[in-house]
MDTraj code that builds the backbone (N, CA, C; nanometers):
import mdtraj as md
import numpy as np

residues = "UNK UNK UNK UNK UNK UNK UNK UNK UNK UNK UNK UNK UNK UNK UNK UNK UNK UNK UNK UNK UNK UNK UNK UNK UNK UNK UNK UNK UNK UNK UNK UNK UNK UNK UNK UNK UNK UNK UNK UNK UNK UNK UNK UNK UNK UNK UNK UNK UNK UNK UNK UNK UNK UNK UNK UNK UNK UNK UNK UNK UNK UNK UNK UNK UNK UNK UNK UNK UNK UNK UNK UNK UNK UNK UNK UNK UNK UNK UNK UNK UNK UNK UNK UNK UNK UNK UNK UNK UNK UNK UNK UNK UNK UNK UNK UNK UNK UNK UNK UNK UNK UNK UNK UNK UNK UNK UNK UNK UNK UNK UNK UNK UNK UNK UNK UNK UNK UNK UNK UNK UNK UNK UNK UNK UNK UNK UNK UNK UNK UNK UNK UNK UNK UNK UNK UNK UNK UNK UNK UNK UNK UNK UNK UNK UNK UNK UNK UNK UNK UNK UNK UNK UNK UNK UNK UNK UNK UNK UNK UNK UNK UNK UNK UNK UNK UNK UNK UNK UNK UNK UNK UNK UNK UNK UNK UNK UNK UNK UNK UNK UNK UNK UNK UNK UNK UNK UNK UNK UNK".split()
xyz = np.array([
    [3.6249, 1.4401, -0.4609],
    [3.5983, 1.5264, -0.3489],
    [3.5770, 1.4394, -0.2256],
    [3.6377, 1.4648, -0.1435],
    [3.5895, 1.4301, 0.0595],
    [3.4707, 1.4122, 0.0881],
    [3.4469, 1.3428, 0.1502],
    [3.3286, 1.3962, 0.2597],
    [3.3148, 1.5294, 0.3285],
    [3.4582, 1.5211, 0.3467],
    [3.4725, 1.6404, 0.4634],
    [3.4676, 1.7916, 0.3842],
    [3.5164, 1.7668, 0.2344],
    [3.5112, 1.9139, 0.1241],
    [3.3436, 1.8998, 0.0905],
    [3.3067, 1.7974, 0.0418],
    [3.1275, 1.7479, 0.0187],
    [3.0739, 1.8334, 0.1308],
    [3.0785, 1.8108, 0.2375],
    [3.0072, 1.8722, 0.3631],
    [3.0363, 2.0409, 0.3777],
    [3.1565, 2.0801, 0.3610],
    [3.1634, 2.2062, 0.3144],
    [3.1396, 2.2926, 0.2648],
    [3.1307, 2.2094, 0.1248],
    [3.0591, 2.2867, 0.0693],
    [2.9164, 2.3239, 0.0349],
    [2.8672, 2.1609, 0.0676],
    [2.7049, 2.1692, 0.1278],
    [2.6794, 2.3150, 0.2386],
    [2.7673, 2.2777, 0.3385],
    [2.6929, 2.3640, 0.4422],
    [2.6948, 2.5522, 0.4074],
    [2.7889, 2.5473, 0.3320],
    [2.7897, 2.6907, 0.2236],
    [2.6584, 2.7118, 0.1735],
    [2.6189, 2.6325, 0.0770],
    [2.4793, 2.6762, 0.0304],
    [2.3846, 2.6556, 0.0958],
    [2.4121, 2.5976, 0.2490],
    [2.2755, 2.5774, 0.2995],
    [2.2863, 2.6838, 0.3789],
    [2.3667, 2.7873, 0.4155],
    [2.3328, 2.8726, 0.5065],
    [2.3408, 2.9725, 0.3976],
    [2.3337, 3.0184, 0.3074],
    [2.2601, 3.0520, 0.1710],
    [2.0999, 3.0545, 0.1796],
    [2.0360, 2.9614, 0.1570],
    [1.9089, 2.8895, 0.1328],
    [1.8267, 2.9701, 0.2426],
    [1.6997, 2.9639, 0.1170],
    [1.5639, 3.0147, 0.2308],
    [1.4763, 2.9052, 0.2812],
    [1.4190, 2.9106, 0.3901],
    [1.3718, 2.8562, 0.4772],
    [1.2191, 2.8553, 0.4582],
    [1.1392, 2.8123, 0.4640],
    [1.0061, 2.8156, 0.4984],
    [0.9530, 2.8882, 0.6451],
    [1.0623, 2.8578, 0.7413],
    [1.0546, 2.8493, 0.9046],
    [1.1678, 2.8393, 0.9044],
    [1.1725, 2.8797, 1.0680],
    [1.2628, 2.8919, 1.1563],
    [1.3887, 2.7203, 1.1278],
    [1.4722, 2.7266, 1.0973],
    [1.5449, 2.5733, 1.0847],
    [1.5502, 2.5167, 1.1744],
    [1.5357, 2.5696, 1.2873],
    [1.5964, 2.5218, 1.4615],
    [1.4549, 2.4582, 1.4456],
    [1.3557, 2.5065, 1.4107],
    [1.2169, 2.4706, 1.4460],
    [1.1172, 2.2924, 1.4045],
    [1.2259, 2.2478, 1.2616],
    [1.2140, 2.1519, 1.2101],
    [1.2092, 2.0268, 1.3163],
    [1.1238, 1.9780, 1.3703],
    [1.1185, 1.8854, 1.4601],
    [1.0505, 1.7279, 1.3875],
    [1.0705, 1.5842, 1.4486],
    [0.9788, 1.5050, 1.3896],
    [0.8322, 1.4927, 1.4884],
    [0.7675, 1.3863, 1.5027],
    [0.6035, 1.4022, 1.5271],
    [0.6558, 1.3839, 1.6632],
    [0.7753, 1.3357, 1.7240],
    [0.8256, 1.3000, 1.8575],
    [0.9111, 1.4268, 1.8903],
    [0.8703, 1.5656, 1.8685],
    [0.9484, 1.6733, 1.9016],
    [1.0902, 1.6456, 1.9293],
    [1.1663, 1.5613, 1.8244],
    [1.2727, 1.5562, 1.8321],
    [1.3357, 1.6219, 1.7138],
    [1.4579, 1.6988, 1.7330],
    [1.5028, 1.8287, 1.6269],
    [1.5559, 1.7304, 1.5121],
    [1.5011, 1.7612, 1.3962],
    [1.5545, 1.7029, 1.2631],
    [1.7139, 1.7949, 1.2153],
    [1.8240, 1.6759, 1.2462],
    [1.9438, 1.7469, 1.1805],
    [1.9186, 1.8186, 1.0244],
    [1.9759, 1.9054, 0.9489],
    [1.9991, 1.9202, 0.8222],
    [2.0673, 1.8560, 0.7440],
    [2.1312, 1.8257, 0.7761],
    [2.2066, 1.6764, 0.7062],
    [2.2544, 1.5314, 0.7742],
    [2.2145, 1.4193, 0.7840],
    [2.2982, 1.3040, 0.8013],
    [2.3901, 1.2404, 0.7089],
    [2.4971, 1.2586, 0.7258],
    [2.5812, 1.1444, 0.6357],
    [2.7132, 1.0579, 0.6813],
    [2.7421, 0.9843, 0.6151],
    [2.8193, 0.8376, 0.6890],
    [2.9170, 0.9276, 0.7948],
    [2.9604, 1.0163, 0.8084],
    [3.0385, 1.0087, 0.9013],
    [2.9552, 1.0182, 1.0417],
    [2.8250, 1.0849, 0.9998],
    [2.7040, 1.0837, 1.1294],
    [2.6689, 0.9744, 1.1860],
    [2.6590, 0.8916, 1.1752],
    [2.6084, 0.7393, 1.1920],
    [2.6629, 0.6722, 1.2025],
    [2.6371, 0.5759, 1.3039],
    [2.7203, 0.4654, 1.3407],
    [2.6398, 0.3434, 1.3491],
    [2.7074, 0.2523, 1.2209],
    [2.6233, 0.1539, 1.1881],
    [2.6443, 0.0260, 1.1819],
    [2.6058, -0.0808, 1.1916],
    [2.7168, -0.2250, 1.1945],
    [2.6077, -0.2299, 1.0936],
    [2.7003, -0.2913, 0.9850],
    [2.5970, -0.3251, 0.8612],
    [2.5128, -0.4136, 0.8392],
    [2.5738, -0.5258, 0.9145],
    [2.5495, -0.6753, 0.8887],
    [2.3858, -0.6155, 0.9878],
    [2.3967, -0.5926, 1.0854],
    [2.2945, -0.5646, 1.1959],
    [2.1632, -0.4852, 1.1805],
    [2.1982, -0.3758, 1.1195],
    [2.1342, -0.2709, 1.1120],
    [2.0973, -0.2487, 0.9515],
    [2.1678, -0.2857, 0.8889],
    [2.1462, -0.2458, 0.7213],
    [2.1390, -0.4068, 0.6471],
    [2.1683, -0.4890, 0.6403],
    [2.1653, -0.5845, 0.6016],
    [2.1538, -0.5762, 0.4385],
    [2.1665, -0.7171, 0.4057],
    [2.1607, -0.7435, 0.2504],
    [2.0234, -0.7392, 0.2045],
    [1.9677, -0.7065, 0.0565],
    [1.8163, -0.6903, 0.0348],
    [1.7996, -0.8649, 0.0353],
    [1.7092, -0.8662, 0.0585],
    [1.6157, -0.9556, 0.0445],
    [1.6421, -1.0780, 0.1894],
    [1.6966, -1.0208, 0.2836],
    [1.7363, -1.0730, 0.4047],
    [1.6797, -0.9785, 0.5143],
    [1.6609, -1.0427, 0.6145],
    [1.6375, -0.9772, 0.7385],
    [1.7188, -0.8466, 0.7915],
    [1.7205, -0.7180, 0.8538],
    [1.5603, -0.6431, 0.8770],
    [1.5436, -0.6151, 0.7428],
    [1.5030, -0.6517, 0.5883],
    [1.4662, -0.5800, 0.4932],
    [1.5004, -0.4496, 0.4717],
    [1.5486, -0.4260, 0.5524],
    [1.5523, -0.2519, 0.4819],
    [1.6288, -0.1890, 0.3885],
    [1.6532, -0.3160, 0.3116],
    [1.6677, -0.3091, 0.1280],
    [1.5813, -0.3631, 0.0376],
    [1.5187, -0.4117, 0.1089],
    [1.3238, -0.4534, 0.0345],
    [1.3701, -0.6274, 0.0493],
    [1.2672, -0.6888, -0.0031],
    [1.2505, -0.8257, 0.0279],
    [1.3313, -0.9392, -0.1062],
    [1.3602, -0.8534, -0.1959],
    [1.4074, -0.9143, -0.3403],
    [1.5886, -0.9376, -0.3069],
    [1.6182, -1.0380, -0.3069],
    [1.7522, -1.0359, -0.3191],
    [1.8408, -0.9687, -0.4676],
    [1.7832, -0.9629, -0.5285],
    [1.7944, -0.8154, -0.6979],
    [1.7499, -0.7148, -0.6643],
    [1.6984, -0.6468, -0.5694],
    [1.6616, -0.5589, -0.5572],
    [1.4736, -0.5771, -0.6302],
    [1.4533, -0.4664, -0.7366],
    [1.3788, -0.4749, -0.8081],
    [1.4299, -0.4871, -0.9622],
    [1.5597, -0.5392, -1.0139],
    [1.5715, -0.6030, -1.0895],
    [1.5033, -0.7108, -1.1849],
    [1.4563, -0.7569, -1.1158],
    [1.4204, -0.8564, -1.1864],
    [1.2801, -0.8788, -1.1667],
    [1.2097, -0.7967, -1.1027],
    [1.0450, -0.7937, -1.0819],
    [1.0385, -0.6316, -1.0261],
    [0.9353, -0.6027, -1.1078],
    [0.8987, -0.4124, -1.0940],
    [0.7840, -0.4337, -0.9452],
    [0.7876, -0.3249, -0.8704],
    [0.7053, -0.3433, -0.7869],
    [0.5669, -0.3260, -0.8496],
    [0.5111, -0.4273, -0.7325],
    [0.3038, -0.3780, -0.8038],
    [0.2425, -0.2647, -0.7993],
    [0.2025, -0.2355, -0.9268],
    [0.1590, -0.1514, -0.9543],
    [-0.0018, -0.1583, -0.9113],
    [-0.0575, -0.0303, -0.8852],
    [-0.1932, -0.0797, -0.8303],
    [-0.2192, 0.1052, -0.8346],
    [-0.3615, 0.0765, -0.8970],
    [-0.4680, 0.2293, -0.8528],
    [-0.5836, 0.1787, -0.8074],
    [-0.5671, 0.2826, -0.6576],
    [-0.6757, 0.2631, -0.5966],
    [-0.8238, 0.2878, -0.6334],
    [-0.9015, 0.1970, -0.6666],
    [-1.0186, 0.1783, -0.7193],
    [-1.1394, 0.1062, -0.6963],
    [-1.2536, 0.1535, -0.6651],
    [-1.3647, 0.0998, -0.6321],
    [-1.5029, 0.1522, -0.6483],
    [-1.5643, 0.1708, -0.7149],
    [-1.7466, 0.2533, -0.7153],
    [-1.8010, 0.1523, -0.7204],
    [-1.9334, 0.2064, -0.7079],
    [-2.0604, 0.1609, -0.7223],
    [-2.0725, 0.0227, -0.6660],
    [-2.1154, -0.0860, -0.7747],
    [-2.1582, -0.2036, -0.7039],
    [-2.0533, -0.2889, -0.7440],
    [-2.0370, -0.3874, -0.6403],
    [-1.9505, -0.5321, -0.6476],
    [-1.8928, -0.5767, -0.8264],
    [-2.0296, -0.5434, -0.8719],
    [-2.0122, -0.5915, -1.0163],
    [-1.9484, -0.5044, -1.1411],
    [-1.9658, -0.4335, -1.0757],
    [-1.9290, -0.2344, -1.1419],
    [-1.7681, -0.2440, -1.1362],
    [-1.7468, -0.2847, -1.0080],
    [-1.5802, -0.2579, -0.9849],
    [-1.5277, -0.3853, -1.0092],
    [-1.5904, -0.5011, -0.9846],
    [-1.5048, -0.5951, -1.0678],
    [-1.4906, -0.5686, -1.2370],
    [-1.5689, -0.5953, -1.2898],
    [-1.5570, -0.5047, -1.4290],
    [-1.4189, -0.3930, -1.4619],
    [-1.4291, -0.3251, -1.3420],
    [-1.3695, -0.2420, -1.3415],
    [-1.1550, -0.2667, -1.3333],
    [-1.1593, -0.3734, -1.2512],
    [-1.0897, -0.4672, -1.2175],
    [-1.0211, -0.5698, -1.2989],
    [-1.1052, -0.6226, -1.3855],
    [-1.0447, -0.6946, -1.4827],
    [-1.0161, -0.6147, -1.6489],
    [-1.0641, -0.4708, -1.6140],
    [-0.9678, -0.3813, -1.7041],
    [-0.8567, -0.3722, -1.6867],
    [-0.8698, -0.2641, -1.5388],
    [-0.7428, -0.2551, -1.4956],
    [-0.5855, -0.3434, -1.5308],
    [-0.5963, -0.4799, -1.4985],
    [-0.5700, -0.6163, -1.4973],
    [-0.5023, -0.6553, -1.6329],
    [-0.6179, -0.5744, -1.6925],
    [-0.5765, -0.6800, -1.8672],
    [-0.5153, -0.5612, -1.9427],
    [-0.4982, -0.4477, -1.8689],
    [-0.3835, -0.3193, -1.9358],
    [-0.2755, -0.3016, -1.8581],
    [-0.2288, -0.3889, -1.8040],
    [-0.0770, -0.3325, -1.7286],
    [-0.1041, -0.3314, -1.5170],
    [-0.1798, -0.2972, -1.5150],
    [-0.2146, -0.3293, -1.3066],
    [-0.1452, -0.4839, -1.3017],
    [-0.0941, -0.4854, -1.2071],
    [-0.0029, -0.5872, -1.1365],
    [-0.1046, -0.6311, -0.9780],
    [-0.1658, -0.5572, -0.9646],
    [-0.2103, -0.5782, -0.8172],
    [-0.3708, -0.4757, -0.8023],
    [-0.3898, -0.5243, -0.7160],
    [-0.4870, -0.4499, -0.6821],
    [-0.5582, -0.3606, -0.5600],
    [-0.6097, -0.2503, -0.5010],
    [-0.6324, -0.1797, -0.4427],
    [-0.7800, -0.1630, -0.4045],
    [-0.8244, -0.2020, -0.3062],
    [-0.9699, -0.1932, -0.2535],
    [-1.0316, -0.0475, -0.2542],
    [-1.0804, 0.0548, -0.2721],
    [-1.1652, 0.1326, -0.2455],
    [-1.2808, 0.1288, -0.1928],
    [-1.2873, 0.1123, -0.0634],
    [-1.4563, 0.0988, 0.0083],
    [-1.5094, 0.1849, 0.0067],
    [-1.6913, 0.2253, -0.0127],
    [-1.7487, 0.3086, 0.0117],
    [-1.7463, 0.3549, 0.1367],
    [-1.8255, 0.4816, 0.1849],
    [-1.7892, 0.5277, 0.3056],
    [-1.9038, 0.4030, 0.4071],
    [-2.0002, 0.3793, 0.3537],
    [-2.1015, 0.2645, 0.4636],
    [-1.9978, 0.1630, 0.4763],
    [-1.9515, 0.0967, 0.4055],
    [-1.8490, 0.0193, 0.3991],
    [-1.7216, 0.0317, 0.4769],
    [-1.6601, 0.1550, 0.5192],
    [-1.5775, 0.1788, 0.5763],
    [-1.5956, 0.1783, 0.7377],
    [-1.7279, 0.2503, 0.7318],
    [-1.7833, 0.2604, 0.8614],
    [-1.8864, 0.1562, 0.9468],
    [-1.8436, 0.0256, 0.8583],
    [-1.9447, -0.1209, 0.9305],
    [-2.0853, -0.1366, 0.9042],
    [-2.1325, -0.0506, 0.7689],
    [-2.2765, -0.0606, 0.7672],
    [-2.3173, -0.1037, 0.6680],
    [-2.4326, -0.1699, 0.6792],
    [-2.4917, -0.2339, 0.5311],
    [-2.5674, -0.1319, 0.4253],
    [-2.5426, -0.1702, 0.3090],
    [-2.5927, -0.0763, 0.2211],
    [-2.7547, -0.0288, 0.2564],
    [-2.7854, -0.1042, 0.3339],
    [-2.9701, -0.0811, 0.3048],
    [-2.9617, 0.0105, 0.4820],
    [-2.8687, 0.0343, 0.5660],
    [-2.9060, 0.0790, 0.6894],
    [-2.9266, 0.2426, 0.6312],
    [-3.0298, 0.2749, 0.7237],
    [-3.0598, 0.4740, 0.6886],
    [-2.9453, 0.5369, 0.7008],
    [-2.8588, 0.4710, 0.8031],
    [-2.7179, 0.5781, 0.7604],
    [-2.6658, 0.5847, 0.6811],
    [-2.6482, 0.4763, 0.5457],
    [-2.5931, 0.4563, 0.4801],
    [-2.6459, 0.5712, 0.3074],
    [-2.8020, 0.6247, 0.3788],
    [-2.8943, 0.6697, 0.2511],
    [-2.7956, 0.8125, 0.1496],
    [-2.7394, 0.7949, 0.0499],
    [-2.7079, 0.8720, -0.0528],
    [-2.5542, 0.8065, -0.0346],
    [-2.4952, 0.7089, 0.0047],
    [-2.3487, 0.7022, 0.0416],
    [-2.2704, 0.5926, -0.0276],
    [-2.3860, 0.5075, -0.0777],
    [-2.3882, 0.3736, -0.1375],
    [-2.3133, 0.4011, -0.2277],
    [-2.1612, 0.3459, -0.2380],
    [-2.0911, 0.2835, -0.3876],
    [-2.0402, 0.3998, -0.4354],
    [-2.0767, 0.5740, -0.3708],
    [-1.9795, 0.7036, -0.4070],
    [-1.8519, 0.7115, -0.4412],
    [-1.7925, 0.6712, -0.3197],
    [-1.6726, 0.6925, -0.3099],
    [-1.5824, 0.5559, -0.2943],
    [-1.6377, 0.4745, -0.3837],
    [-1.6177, 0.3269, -0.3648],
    [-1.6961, 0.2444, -0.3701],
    [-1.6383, 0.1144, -0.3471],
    [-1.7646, 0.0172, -0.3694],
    [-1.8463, -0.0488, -0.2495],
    [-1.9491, -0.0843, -0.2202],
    [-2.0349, -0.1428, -0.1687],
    [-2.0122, -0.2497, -0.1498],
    [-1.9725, -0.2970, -0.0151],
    [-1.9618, -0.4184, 0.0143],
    [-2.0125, -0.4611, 0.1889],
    [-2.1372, -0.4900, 0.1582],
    [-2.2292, -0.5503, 0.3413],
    [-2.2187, -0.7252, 0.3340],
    [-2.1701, -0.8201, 0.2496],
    [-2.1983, -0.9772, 0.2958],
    [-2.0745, -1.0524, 0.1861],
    [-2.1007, -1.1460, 0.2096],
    [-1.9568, -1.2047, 0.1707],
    [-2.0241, -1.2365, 0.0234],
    [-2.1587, -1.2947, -0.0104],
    [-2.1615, -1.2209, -0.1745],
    [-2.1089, -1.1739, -0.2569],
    [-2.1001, -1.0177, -0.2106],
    [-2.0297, -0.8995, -0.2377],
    [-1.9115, -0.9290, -0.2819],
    [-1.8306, -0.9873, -0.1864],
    [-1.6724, -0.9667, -0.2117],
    [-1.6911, -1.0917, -0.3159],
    [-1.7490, -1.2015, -0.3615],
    [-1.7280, -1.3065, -0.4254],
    [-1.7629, -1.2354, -0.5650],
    [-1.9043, -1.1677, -0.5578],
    [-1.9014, -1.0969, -0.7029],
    [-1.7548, -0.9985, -0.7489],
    [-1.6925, -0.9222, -0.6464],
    [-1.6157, -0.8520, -0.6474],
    [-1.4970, -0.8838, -0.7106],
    [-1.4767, -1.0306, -0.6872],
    [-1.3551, -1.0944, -0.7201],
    [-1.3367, -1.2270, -0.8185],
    [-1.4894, -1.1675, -0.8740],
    [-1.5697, -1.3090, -0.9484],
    [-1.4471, -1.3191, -1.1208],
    [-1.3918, -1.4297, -1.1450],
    [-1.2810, -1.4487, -1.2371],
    [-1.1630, -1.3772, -1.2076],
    [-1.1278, -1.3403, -1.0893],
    [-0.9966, -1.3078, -1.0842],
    [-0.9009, -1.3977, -0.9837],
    [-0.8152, -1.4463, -1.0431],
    [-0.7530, -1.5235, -1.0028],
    [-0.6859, -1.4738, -0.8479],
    [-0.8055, -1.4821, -0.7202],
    [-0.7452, -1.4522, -0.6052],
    [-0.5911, -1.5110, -0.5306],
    [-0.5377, -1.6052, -0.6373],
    [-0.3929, -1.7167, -0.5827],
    [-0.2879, -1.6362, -0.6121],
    [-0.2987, -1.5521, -0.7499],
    [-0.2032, -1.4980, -0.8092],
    [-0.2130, -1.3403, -0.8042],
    [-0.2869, -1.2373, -0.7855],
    [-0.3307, -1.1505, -0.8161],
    [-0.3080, -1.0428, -0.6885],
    [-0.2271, -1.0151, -0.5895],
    [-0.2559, -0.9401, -0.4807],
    [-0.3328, -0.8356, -0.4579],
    [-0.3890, -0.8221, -0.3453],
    [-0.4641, -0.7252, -0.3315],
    [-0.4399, -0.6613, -0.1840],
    [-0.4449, -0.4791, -0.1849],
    [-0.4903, -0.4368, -0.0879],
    [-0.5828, -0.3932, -0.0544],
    [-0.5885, -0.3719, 0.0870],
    [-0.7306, -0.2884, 0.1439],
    [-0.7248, -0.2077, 0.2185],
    [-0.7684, -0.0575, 0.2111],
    [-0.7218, 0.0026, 0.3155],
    [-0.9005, 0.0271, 0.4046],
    [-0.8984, 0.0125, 0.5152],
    [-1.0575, -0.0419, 0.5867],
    [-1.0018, -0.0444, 0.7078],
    [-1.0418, 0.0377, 0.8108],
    [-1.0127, 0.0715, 0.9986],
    [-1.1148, -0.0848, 1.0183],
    [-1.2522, 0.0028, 1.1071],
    [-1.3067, -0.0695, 1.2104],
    [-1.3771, -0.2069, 1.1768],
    [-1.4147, -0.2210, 0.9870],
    [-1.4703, -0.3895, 1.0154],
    [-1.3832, -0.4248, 0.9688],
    [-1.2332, -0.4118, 0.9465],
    [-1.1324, -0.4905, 0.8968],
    [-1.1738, -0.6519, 0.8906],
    [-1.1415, -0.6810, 0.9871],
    [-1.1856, -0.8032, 1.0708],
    [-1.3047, -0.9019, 0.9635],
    [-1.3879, -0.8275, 0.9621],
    [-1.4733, -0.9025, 0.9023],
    [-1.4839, -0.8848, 0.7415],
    [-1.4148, -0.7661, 0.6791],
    [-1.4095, -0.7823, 0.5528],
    [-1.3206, -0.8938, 0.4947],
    [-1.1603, -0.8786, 0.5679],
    [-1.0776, -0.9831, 0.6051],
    [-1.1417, -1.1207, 0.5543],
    [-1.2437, -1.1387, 0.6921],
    [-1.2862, -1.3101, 0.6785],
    [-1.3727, -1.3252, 0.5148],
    [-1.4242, -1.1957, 0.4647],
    [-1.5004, -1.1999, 0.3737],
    [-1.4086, -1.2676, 0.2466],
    [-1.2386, -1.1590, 0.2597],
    [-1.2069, -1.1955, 0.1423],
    [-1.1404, -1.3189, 0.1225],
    [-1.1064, -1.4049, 0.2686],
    [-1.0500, -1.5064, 0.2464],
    [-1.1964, -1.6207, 0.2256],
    [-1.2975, -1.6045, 0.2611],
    [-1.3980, -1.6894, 0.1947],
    [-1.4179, -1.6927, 0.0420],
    [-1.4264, -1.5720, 0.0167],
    [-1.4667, -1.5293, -0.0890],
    [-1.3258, -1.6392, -0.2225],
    [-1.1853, -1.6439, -0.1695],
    [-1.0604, -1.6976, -0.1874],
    [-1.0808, -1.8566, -0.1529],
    [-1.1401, -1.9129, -0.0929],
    [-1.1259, -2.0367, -0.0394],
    [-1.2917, -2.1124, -0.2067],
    [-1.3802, -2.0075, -0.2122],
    [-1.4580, -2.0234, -0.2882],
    [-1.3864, -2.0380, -0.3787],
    [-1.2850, -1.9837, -0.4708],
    [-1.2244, -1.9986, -0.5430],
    [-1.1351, -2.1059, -0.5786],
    [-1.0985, -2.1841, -0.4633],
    [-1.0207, -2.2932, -0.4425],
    [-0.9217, -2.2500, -0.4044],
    [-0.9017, -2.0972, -0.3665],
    [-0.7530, -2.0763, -0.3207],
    [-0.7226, -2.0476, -0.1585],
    [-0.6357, -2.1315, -0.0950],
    [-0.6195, -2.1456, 0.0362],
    [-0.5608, -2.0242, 0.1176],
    [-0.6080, -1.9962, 0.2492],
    [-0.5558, -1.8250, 0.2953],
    [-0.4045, -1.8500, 0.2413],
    [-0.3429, -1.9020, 0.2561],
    [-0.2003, -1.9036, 0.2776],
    [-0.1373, -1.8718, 0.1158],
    [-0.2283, -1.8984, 0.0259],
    [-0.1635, -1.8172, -0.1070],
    [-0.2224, -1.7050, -0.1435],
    [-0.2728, -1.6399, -0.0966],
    [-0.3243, -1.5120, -0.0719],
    [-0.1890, -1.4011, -0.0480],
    [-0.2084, -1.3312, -0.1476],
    [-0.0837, -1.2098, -0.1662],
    [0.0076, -1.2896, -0.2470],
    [0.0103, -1.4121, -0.3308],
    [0.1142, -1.4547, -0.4325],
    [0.1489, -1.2943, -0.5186],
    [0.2645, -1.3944, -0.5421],
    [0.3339, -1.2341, -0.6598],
    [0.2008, -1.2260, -0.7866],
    [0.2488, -1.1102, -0.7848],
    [0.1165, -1.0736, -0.8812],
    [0.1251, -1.1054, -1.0196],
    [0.0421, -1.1138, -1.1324],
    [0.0756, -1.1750, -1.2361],
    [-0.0786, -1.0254, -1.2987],
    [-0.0442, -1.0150, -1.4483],
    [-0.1116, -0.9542, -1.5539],
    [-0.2560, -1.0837, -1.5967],
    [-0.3364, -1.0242, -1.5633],
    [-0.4281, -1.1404, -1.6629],
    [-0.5297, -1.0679, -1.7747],
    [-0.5493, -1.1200, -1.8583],
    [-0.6214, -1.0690, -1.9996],
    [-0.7742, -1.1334, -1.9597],
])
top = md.Topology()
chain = top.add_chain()
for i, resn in enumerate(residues, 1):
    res = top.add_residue(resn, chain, resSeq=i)
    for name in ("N", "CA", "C"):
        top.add_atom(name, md.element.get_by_symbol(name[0]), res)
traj = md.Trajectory(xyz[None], top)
């Protein structure tokens, strides 16, 4: 089949099809009208430029020259309660059953720049995540896990900054230098 019979007969069943809303109405967050279909004859693309090979510049076939062939992406659940020691624990389960990577969960004091002991912080401690006010914290947090090999994210707005410096101390304690921080991830038992 064509493109041009493909598109045909697409546009048959799409003026068929029920709508949620108005179709004209489908806009993106830049009130610009979302077509119903793009395809190669829509687009005009220099490949080399715009699409490139994976694992080459702009990426936008991911960073692996195999694709994901030959390494599965990291796997990671976002996870964190209670105390430093609670979620590391928690962490080197994860770890030693199949997790590839890892995922920060901050409590809400934590999210919002405050130390566990400030009054704002009273009933909030380690709920919805873990507790982390001093660089301690993140060292218990990450206490036997191989910070060189092991990636980790964090998702954390306003003390970024300083959790940041926490976890690369917390990494340098370890003997591991900022710059191997986010190595490919490895399984540890």
């Amino acid at each position: 089949m064509t493109e041009k019979e493909a598109r045909a007969k697409w546009a048959e069943a799409y003026e068929k099809a029920r709508f949620r809303q108005d179709p004209e109405k489908y806009m993106t967050v830049s009130s610009e009208p979302v077509p119903p279909l793009c395809g190669p004859s829509d687009v005009e693309i220099d490949y080399e430029a715009d699409l490139g090979y994976p694992g080459q510049f702009p990426y936008t076939r991911g960073i692996h020259p195999n694709l994901y062939r030959g390494k599965l992406w990291t796997m990671r659940q976002f996870a964190g309660f209670g105390t430093a020691k609670d979620t590391n624990e928690r962490y080197k389960y994860l770890l030693a059953n199949g997790q590839t990577g890892l995922s920060v969960a901050f409590d809400l004091p934590t999210l919002m720049g405050y130390d566990s002991d400030s009054p704002f912080s009273e009933g909030e401690v380690g709920k919805c995540g873990v507790a982390i006010a001093c660089l301690d914290d993140m060292k218990v947090l990450f206490d036997g896990i191989p910070m060189g090999e092991v990636s980790t994210s964090m998702t954390i707005n306003g003390p970024a900054a300083v959790i940041w410096a926490f976890y690369i101390a917390a990494a340098e304690a370890q003997g591991v230098p900022s710059e191997k921080l986010g190595a490919p991830p490895r399984t540890i038992s």
